[in-house]
C-alpha positions as CSV (number, residue, x, y, z in Angstrom):
1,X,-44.5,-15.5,-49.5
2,X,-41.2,-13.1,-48.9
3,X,-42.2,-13.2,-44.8
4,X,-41.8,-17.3,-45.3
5,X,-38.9,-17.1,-47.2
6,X,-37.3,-14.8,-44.7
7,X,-38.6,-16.6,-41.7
8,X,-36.9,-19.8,-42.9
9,X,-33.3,-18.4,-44.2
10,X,-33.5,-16.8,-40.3
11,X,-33.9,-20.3,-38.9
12,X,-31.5,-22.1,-41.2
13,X,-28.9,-19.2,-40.3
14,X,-29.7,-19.7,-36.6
15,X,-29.0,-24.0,-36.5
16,X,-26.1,-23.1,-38.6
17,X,-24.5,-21.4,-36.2
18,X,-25.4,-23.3,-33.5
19,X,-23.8,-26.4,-35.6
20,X,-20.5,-24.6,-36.0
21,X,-20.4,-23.8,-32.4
22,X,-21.3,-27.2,-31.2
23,X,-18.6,-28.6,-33.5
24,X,-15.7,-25.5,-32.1
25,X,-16.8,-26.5,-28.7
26,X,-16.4,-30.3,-29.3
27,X,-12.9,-29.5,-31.0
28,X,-11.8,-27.1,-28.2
29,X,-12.7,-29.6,-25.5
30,X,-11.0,-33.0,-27.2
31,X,-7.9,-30.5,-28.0
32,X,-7.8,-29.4,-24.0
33,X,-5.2,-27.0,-24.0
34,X,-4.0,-27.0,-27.4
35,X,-8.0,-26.4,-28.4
36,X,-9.1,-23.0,-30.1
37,X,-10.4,-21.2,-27.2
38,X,-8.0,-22.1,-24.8
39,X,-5.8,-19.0,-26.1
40,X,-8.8,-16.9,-26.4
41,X,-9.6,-18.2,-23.0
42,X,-6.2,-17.0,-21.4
43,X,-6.2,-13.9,-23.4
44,X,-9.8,-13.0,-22.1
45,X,-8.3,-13.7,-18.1
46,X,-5.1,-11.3,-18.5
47,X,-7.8,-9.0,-19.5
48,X,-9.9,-9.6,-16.9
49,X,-7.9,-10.2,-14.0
50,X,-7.1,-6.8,-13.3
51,X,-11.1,-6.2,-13.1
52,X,-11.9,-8.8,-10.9
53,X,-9.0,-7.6,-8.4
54,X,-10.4,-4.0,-8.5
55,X,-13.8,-5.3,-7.5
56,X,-12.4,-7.8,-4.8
57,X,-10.2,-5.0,-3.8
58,X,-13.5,-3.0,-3.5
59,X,-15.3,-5.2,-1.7
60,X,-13.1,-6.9,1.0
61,X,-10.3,-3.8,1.7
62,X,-9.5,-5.5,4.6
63,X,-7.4,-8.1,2.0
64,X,-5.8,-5.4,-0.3
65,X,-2.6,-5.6,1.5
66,X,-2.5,-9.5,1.4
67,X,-2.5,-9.6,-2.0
68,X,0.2,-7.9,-2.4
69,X,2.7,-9.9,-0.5
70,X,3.0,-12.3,-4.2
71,X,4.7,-9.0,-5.4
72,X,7.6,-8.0,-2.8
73,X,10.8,-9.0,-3.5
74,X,12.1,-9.6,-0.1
75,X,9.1,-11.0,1.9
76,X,11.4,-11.4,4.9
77,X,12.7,-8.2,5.1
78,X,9.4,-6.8,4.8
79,X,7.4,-9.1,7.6
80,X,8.0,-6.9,10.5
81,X,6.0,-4.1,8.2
82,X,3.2,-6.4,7.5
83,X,2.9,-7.4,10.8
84,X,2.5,-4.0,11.9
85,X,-0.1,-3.6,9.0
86,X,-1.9,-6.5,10.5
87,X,-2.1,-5.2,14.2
88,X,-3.1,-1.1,12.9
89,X,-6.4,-3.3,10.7
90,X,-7.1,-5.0,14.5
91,X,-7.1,-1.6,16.1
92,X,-8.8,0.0,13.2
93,X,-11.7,-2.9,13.0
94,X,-11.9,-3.8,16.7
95,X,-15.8,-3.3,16.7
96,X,-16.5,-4.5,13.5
97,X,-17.9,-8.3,13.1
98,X,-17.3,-8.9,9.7
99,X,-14.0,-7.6,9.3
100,X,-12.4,-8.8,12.6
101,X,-13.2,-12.6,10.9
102,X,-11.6,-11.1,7.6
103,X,-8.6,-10.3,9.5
104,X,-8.2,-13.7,11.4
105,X,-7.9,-15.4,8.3
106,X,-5.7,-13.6,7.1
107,X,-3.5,-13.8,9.8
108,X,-3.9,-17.3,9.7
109,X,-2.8,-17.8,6.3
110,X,0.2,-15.6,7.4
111,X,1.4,-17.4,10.2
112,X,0.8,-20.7,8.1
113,X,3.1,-18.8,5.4
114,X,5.8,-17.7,8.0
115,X,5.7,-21.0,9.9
116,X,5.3,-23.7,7.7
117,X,5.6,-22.1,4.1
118,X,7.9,-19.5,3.7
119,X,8.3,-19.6,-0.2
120,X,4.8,-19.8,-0.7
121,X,3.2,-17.2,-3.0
122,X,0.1,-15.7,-1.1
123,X,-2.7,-15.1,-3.5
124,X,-6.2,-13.2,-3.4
125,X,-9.8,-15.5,-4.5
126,X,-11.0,-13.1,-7.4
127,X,-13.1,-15.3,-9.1
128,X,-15.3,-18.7,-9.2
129,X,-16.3,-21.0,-12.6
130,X,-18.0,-23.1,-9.9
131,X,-20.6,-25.1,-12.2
132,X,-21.8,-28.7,-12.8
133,X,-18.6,-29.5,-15.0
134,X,-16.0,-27.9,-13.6
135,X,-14.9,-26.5,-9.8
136,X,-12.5,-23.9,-10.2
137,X,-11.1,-20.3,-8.6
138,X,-9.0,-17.6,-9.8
139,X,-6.2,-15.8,-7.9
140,X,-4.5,-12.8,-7.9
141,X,-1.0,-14.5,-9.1
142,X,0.5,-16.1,-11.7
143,X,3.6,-16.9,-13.7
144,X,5.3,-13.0,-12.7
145,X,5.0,-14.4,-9.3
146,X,6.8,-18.2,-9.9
147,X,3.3,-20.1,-10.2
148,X,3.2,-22.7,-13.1
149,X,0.9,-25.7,-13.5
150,X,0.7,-28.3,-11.1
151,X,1.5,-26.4,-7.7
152,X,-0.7,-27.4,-4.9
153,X,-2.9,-24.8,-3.3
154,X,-3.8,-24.6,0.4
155,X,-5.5,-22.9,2.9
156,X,-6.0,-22.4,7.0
157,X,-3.9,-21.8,9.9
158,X,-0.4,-23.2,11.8
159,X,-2.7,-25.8,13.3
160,X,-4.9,-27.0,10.7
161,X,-3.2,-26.3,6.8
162,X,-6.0,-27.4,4.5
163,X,-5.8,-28.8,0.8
164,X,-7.8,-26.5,-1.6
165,X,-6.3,-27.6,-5.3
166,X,-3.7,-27.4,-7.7
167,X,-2.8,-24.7,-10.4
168,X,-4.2,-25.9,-13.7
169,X,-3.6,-22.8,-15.9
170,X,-1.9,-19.3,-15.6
171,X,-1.6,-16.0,-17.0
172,X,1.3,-13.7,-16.2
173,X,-0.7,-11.9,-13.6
174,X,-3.5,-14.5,-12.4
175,X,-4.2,-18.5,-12.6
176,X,-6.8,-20.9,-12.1
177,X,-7.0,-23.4,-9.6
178,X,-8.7,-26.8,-9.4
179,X,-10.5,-27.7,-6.3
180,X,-10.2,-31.0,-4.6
181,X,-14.0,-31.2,-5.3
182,X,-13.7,-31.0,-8.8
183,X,-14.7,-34.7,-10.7
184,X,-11.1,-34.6,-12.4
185,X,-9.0,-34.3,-9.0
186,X,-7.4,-36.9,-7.6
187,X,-4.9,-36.8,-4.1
188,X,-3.3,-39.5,-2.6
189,X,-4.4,-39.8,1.4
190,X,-4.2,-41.2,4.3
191,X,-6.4,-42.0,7.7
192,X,-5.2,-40.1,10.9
193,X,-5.8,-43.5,13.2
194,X,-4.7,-45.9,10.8
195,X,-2.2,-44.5,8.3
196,X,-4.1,-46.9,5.7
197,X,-3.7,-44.9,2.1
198,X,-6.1,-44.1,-0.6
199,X,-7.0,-42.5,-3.2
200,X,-9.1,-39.4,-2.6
201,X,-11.3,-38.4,-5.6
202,X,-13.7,-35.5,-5.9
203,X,-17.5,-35.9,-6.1
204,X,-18.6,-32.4,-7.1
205,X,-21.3,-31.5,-4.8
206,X,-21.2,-34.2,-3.1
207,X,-19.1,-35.7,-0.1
208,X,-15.4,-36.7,-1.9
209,X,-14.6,-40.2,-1.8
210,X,-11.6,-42.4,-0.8
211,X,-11.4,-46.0,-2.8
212,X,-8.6,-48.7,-2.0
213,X,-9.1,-49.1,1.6
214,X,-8.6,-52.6,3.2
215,X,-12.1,-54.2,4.4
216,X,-11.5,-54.3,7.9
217,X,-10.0,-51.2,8.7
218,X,-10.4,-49.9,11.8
219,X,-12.1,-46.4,12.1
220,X,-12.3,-44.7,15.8
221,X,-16.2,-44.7,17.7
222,X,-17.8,-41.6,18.6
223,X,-14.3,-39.5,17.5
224,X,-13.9,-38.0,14.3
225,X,-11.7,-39.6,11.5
226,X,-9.4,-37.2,9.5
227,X,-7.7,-37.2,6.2
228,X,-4.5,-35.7,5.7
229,X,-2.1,-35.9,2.3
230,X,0.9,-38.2,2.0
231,X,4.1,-38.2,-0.1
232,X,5.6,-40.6,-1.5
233,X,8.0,-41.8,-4.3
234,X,7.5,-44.4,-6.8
235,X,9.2,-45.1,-9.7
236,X,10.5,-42.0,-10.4
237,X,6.8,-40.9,-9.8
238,X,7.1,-38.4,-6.5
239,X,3.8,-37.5,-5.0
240,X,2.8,-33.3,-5.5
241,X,1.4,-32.9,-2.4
242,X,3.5,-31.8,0.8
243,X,2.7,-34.9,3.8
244,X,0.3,-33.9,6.6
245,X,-2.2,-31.1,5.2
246,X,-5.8,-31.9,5.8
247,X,-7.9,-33.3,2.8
248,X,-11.1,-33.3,5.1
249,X,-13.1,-35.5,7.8
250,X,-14.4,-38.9,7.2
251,X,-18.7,-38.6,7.0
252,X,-19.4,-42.2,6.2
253,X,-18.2,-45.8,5.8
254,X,-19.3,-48.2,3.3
255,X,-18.4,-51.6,1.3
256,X,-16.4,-51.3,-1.7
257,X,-17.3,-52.6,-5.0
258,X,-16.0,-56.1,-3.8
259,X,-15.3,-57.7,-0.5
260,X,-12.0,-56.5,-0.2
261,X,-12.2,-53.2,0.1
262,X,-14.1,-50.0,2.2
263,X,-15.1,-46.7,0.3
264,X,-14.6,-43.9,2.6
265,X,-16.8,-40.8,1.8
266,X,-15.1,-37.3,3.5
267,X,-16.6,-33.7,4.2
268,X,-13.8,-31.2,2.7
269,X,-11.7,-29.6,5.6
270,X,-12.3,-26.0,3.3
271,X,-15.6,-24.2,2.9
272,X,-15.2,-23.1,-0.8
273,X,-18.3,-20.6,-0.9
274,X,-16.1,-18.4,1.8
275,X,-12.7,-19.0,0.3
276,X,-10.6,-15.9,0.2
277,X,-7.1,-16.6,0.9
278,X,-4.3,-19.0,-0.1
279,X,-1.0,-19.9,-0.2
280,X,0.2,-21.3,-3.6
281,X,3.2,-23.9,-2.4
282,X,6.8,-23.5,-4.9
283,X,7.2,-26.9,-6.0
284,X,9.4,-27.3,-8.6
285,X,8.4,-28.4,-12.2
286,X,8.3,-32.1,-12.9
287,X,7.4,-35.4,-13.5
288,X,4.6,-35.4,-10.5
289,X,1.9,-37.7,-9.5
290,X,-1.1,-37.4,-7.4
């Protein structure tokens, strides 16, 4: 009779505690922010930042010294030393596969940070919460290094700069970035051939997609359609994204909800299961739109 007993204050303790962490969970995700374990959340990522560096750090040395270009105070002055750095790795690595395509995208994302963003804060990938709800990364930077919420993230070369995310939460030595895949991103963009705007959306897994496009548009044959961001300023309401960084490439064409407009589905320009390196872009605080 005392095994019953026993048996059924164990399960009544066990939905009891399941209740109260449905209902914190609820709370915490209604709240956002401002929700219970968002604190606890950024308390536990100070904490663990310096971790994930070590093991990043561990296991692609090749990228040590990137990481800490978000910490020198005079990044000009210094340049001719990383460059140096960058050509002693190319002799150092020369027969190794792996590492020579390390070391090309970092000096990619170098050039794209001498040539086009100078005041950008380079950053390390040390960590994913790629899932079904949410399509996130963690970098080696935060707000010691000028990033706040809302600064757009890129990736890729001189050539090609390519739209990863924006900042959506920071700790004084790391941050989280949202990925243009995730379901709650949104980027205003515009076709290469046309110019004809839209608004891109993320789709998760699946291809992003691009609503508001005149039915009619034209799209090139048997030649590849790109995406690229556009600024603007409405209202007051100025766009966050620096003009001309690629969102992606168009993968299909189909009718809109109604007559009058195209949906546009795109392939991402940026292969998120290799992403290593990024430049986080100094915009300043304000009253932004997509």
């Amino acid at each position: 009779m005392s095994s019953r007993s026993g048996s059924r204050s164990a399960r009544l303790l066990v939905v009891g505690l399941v209740a109260v962490s449905l209902a914190i969970i609820t709370l915490d995700y209604r709240q956002g922010d401002a929700g219970p374990l968002a604190s606890m959340g950024r308390a536990a990522q100070t904490f663990m930042a310096p971790m994930q560096r070590a093991v990043t750090t561990a296991t692609r040395p090749v990228g040590d010294f990137f990481s800490g270009l978000a910490h020198l105070p005079a990044l000009a002055r210094e340049n001719q030393d990383l460059k140096q750095q960058v050509a002693d790795l190319q002799t150092r690595i020369a027969g190794d596969v792996p590492r020579q395509a390390e070391l090309q995208r970092i000096t990619d994302v170098l050039n794209l940070h001498d040539t086009l963003y100078p005041t950008a804060v380079p950053a390390v990938v040390i960590g994913n919460g790629l899932s079904n709800f949410e399509y996130t990364i963690t970098i080696d930077a935060g707000t010691n290094d000028g990033i706040h919420v809302g600064q757009p993230v890129v990736t890729g070369s001189v050539d090609s700069p390519r739209l990863v995310g924006q900042v959506v939460s920071t700790t004084t030595i790391s941050a989280d970035v949202e990925l243009l895949i995730d379901r709650n991103f949104e980027v205003a963009g515009a076709l290469a051939t046309s110019g004809v705007t839209g608004l891109v959306r993320g789709q998760g897994d699946l291809d992003l997609t691009m609503s508001d496009i005149p039915a009619g548009t034209a799209f090139p044959e048997g030649e590849p359609e790109y995406v690229f961001t556009v600024t603007y300023d409405i209202g007051g309401h100025q766009g966050r994204y620096p003009p001309n960084i690629l969102i992606g490439e168009v993968s299909s064409v189909h009718e809109g909800s109604n007559a009058l407009d195209t949906d546009v589905s795109i392939s991402p320009a940026v292969d998120f299961s290799s992403l290593e390196f990024v430049l986080v872009l100094q915009t300043p605080p304000g009253d932004t739109a997509p």
